[in-house]
VOGU-3710 file (C-alpha; in Angstrom, 3 decimals, decimal comma):
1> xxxxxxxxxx> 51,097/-20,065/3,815  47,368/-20,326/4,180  45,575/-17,302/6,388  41,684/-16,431/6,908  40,217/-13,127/7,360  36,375/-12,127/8,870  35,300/-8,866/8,134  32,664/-8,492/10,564  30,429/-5,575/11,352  32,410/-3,468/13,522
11> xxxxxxxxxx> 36,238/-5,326/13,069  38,549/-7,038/10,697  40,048/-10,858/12,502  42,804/-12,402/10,877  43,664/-16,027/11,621  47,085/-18,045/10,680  49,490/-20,482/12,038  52,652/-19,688/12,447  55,420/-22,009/13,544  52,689/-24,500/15,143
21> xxxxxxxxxx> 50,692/-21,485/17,074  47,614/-20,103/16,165  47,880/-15,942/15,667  44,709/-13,676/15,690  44,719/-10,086/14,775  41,982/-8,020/14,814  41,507/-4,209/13,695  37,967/-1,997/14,353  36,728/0,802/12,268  33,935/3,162/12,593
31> xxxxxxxxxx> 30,090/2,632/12,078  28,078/5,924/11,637  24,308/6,444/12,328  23,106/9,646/10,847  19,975/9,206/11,522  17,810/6,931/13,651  17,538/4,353/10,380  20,661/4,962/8,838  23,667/2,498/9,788  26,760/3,507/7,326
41> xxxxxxxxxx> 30,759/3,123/7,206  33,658/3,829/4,841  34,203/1,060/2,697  37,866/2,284/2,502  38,960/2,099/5,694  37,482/-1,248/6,441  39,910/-2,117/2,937  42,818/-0,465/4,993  42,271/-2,714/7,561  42,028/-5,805/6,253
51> xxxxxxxxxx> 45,008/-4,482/4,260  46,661/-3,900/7,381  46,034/-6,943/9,051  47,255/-8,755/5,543  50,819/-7,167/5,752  51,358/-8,762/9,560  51,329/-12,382/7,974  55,021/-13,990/8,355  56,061/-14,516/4,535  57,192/-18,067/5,509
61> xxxxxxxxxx> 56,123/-18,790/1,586  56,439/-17,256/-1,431  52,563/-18,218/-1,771  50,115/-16,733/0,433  46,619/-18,154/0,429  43,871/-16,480/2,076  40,198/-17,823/2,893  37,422/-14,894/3,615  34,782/-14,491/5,285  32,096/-10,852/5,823
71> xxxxxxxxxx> 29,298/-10,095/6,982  26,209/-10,365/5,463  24,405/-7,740/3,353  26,381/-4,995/3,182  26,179/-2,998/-0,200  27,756/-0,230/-1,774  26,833/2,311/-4,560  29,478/2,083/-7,482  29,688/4,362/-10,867  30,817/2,650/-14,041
81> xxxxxxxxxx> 34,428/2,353/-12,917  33,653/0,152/-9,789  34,276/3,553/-7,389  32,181/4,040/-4,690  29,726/7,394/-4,656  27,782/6,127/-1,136  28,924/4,895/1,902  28,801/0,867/2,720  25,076/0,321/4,193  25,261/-2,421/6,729
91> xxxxxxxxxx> 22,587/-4,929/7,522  20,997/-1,886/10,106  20,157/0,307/7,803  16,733/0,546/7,676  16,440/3,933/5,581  14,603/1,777/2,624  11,731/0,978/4,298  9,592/2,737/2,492  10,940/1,155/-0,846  10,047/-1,822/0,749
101> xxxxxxxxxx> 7,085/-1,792/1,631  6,075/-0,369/-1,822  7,338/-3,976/-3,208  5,407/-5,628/-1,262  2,221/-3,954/-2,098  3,202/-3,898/-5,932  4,370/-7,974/-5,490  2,672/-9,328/-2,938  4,769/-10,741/-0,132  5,712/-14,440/-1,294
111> xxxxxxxxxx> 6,999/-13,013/-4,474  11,096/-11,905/-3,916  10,780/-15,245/-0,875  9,516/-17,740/-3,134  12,773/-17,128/-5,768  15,742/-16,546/-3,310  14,385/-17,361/0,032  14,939/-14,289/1,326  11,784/-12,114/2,831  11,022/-8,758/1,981
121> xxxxxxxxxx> 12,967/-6,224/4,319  15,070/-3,486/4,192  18,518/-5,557/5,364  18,170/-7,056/1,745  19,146/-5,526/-1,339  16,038/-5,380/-3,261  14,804/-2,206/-1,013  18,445/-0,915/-0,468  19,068/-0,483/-4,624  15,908/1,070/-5,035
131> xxxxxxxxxx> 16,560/4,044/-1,948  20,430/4,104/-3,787  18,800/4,886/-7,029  16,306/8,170/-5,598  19,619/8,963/-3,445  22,615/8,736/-5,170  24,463/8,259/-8,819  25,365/4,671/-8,151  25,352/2,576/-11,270  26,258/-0,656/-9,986
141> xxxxxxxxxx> 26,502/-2,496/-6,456  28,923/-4,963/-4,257  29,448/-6,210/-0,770  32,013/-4,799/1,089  34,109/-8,472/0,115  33,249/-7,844/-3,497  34,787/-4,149/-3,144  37,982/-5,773/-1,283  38,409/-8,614/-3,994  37,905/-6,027/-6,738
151> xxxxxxxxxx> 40,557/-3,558/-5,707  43,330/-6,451/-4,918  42,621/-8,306/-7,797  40,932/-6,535/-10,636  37,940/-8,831/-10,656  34,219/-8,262/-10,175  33,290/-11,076/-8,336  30,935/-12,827/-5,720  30,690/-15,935/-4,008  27,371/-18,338/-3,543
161> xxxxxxxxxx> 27,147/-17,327/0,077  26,757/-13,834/0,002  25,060/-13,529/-3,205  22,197/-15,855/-1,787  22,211/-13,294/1,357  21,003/-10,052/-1,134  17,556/-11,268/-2,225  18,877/-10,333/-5,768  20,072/-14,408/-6,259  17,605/-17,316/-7,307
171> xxxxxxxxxx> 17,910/-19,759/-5,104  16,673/-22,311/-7,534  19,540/-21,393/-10,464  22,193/-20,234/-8,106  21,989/-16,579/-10,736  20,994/-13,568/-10,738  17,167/-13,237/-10,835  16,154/-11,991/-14,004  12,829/-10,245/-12,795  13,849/-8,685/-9,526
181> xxxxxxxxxx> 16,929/-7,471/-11,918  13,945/-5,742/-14,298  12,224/-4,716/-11,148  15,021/-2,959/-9,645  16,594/-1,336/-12,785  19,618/-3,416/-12,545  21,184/-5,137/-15,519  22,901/-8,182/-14,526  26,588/-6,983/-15,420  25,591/-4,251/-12,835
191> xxxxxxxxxx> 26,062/-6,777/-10,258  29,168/-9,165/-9,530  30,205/-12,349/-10,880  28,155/-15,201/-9,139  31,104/-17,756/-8,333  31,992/-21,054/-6,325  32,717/-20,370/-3,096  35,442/-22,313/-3,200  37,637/-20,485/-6,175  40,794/-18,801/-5,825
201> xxxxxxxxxx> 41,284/-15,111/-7,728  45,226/-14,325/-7,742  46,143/-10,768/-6,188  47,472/-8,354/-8,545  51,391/-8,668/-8,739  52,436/-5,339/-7,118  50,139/-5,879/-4,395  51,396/-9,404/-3,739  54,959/-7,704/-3,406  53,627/-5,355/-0,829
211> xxxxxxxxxx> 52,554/-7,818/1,347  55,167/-9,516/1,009  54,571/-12,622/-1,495  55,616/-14,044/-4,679  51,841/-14,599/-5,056  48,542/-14,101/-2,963  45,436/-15,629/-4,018  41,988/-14,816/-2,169  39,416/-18,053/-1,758  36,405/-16,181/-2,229
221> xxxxxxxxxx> 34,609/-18,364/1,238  31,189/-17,152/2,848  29,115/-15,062/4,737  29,925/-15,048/8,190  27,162/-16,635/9,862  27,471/-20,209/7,365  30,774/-20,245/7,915  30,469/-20,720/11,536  28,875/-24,180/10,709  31,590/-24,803/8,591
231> xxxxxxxxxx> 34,268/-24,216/11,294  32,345/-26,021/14,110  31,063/-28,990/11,893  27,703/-28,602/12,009  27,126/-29,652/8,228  23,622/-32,021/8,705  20,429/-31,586/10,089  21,317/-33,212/13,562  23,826/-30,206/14,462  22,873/-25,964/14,678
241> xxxxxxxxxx> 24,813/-23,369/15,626  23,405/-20,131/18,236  24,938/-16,685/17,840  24,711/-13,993/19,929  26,914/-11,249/19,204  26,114/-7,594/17,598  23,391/-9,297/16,304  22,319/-13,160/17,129  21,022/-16,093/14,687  20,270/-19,411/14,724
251> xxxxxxxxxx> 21,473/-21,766/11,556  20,584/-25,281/10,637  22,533/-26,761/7,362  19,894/-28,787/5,029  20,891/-30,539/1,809  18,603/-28,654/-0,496  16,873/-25,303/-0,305  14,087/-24,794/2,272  11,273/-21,992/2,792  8,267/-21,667/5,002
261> xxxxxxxxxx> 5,267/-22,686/3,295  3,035/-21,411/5,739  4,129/-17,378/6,223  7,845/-16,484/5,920  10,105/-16,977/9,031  13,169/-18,030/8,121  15,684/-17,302/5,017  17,756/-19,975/3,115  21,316/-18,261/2,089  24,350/-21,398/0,876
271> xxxxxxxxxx> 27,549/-22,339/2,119  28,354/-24,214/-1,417  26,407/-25,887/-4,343  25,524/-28,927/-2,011  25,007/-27,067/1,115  22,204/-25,126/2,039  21,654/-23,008/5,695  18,167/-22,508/7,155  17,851/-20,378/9,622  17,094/-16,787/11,145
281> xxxxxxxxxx> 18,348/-13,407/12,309  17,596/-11,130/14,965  18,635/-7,313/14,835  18,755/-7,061/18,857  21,674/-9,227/20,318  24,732/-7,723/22,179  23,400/-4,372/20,897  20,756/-4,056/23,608  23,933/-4,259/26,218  25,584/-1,992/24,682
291> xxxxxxxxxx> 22,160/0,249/25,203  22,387/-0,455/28,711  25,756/-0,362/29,406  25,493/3,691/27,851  22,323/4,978/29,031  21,924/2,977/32,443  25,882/3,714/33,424  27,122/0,575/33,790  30,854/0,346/33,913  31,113/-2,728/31,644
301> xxxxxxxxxx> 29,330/-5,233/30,096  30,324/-8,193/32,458  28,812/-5,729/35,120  25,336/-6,193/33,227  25,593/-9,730/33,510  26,901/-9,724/37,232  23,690/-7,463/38,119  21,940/-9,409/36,390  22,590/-12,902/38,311  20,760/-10,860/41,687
311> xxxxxxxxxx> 17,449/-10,859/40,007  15,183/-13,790/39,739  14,250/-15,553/36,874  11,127/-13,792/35,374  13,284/-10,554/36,230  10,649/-9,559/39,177  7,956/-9,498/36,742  9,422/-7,517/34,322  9,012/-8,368/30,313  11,927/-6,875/27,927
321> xxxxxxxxxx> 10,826/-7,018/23,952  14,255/-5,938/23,040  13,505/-4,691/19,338  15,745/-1,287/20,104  16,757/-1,902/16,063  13,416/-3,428/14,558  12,905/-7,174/13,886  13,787/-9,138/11,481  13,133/-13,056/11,744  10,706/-14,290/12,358
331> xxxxxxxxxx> 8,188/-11,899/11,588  10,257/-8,985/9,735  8,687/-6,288/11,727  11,187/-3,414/11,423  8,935/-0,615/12,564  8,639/-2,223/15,979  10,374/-1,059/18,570  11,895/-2,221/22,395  9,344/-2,049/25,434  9,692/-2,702/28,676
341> xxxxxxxxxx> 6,681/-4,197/30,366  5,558/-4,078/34,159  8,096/-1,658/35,510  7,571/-0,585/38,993  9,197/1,313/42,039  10,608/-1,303/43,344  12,522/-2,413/40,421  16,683/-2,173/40,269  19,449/-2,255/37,784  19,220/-5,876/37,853
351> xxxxxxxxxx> 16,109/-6,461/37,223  16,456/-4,343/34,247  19,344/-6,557/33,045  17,568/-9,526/33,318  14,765/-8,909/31,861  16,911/-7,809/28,365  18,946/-11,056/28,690  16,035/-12,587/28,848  14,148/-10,980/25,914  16,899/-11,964/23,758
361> xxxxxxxxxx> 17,241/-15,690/24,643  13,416/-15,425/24,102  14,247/-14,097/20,631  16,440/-17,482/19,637  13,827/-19,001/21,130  11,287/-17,603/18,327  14,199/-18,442/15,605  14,864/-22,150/16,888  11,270/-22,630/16,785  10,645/-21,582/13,506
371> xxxxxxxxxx> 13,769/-23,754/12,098  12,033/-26,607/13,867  8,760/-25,707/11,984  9,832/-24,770/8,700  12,604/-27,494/8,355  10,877/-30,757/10,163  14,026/-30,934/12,117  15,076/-30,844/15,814  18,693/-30,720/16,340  20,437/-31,986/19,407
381> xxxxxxxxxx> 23,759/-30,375/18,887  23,806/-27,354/19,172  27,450/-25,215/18,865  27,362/-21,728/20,600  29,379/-18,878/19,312  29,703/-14,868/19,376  30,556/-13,211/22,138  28,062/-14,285/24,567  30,308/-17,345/25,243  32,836/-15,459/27,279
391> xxxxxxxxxx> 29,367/-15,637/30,174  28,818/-18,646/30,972  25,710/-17,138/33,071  24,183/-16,633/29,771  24,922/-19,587/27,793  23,272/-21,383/30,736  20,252/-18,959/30,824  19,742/-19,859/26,908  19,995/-23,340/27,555  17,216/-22,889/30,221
401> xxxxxxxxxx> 15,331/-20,948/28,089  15,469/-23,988/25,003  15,741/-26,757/27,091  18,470/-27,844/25,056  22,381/-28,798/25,803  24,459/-26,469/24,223  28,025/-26,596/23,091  31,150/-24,334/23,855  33,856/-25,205/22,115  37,754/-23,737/21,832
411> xxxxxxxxxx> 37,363/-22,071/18,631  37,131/-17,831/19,195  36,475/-16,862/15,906  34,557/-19,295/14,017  33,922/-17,147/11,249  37,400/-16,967/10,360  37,851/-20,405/11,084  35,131/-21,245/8,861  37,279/-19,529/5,846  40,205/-21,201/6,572
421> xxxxxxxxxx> 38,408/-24,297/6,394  36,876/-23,010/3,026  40,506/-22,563/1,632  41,950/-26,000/3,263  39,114/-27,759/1,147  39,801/-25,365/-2,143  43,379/-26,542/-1,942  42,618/-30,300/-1,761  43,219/-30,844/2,015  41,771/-33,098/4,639
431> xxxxxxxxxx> 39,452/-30,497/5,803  37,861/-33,250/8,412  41,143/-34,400/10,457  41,794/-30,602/10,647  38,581/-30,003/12,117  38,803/-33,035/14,224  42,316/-32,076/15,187  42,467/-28,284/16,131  38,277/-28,554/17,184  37,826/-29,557/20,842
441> xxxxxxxxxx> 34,702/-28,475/23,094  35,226/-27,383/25,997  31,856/-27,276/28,093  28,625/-28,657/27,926  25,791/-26,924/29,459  22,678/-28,542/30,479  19,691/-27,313/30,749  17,987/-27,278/34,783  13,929/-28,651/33,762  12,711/-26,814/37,022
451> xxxxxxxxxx> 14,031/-23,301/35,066  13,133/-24,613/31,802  9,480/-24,808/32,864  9,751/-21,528/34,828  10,807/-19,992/30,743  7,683/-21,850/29,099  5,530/-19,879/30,982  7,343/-16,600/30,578  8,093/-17,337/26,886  3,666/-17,803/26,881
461> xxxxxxxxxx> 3,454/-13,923/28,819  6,474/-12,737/26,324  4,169/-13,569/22,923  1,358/-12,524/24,415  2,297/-9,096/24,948  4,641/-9,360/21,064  0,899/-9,542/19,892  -0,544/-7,353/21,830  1,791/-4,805/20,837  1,912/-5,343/16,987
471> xxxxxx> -0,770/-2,631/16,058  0,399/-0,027/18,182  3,689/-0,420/16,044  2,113/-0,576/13,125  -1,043/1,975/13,141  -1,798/4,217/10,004
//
């Protein structure tokens, strides 16, 4: 029996066939904010849920194999016996900020980019340790999949995937980084186990038994964003994947490790030893919705987008810099915040909603270009995921907005998919007629050139006033 779990950001997915039909299962838990910077959960009851979801797979083996896939750069505070004394800080929490920004001014801001390809900020670890250390007893440090894999099996471990997603990881050796481990105080046995993505660490026995199996082993997979490209076969240069979901991003696979040489706008995490994703993040996707859905009393989010369709493109003049969470790619501004430019009297609901589905396409613009830039390539396939797909309204506006066909196809949860895939190829199987088999796309949309040149202009007004903006954001 072979079964793939996501743990994503706010909800555990768990994929599996059973007698010839796909069966997905999800379970949410709870995010906290504290404070304005602070973004924290329980890292047991995300374990209870994906515990949860385990015990609903059919034991139509004895063996049950299980692919994973989580979310990038989560980390939790351990003591010495691998228990956790903080909560799991998500990629939101922006609490280290000031531990950041003393790195760069001791390092200079190519150093920690130039080893694992990662830039300065406070989603990474480097910052986040350093805050743990003046904040709490923790001794040593994990993911959220780490802390899973570690209480089911015994073992300390990480995969290539997330461990390139920390800034702890030289992207060069595929280790630990020796001098970022001095810098932050961390000895390397503090950390996990760097390991192939693709190896499989057995359950422990009487935990097998409770969910039902002679055996379970855990393939140890990716970070959620790669293994979208896995799922939807976007492995060269030629193919990308968009996501707009929580959070959006915009991912190119390369065959070796890429970094801007001119500033630093994109990160380089892996997939496996051969496989290398370029690409970028942005803080601000389905998140600004939810904003408006709360505070401008809208009764659902496919109400935003139907208001949104009775405002003109260029949203009646209005500009929407959606940073309501900071920036990351491609400028890693995390003290800026979300304006809204231009506002007027006469301006509606709609206009409103426009103008923030707008800023975000704009955002993926600012990632795609910077791919383009940094990696000298231009890829005509490009495979849309998240949750944004469910409108087609918007997957046309962000075709618009790039000029570029984009992709829809069948698969819901290509994360999960992607870790299935991960442990169909660590057990030997034809990972390519699967794809080709249970992958099918459903709609192509095209972008309209009068719209298209309609966005270059706006995209021109929506930089311009980025700039313009910058030192307000950043004054002494």
């Amino acid at each position: 029996m072979i079964a793939a779990i996501d743990i994503g950001t706010e909800s555990a997915r768990l994929m599996f066939k059973s007698n010839g039909e796909w069966k997905v299962l999800k379970k949410s838990y709870r995010i906290f904010f504290p404070s304005p910077e602070a973004a924290e959960q329980d890292p047991n009851e995300i374990f209870s849920a994906v515990f949860d979801l385990l015990k609903q797979v059919p034991n139509e083996d004895e063996v049950l194999y299980v692919g994973m896939s989580s979310v990038f750069h989560s980390i939790i505070g351990l003591d010495e016996n691998l228990n956790p004394v903080t909560p799991l800080l998500n990629w939101a929490d922006r609490r280290s900020f000031r531990e950041k920004e003393e790195l760069e001014k001791k390092y200079g801001v190519r150093f920690f980019y130039e080893k694992t390809a990662c830039p300065l900020h406070p989603m990474y670890w480097p910052s986040k340790i350093l805050w743990m250390k003046k904040n709490s007893n923790a001794k040593k440090f994990c993911s959220i999949k780490a802390y899973i894999v570690n209480k089911m099996t015994g073992e300390f471990v990480e995969e290539l995937s997330l461990a390139s997603g920390t800034g702890m990881m030289n992207i060069h050796s595929l280790e630990w980084d020796g001098e970022i481990l001095e810098i932050t105080g961390v000895r390397k046995e503090d950390l996990p186990e760097i390991k192939s993505p693709y190896t499989q660490v057995r359950v422990k026995d009487e935990i097998a038994k409770e969910l039902g199996f002679k055996k379970v082993y855990l393939i140890l997979g990716g970070g959620d964003g790669v293994m979208t490209n896995v799922g939807l076969s976007a492995m060269d240069p030629d193919s990308a994947t968009v996501t707009i979901g929580t959070s959006g991003a915009f991912r190119v696979v390369m065959d070796r490790p890429v970094i801007d040489r001119e500033g630093i706008s994109t990160w380089c995490y892996l997939i496996d030893e051969e496989n290398y994703v370029l690409g970028g993040a942005i803080n601000n996707g389905g998140i600004v919705l939810m904003w408006l859905k709360d505070v401008m009393r809208f009764d659902s989010y496919d109400d935003i987008i139907e208001e949104a369709k009775e405002s003109p493109a260029g949203a009646n003049g209005l500009v929407f810099l959606p940073f309501l969470n900071g920036e990351r790619a491609p400028h890693w501004r995390e003290r800026y915040r979300g304006v809204l430019v231009g506002l007027t009297s006469s301006h509606r609901r709609s206009d409103i909603a426009r103008a923030a589905l707008e800023g975000i396409c704009f955002r993926i613009k600012d990632i795609h270009n910077a791919v383009k830039r940094v990696g000298s390539v231009d890829p005509n396939r490009i495979v849309a995921t998240g949750s944004f797909t469910s409108s087609p309204y918007w997957v046309q506006l962000l075709s618009d907005v790039l000029g570029k066909d984009i992709i829809v196809t069948n698969v819901e949860n290509p994360s999960a998919f992607g870790a299935y895939v991960m442990a169909l190829k660590s057990l030997g199987e034809d990972v390519e007629g699967f794809i080709e088999k249970e992958v099918r796309v459903e709609r192509v949309f095209h972008p309209d050139s009068e719209r298209n040149a309609v966005y270059e202009r706006l995209y021109s007004d929506y930089k311009f006033l980025y700039e313009k903006l910058v030192d307000y954001y950043y004054k002494e």
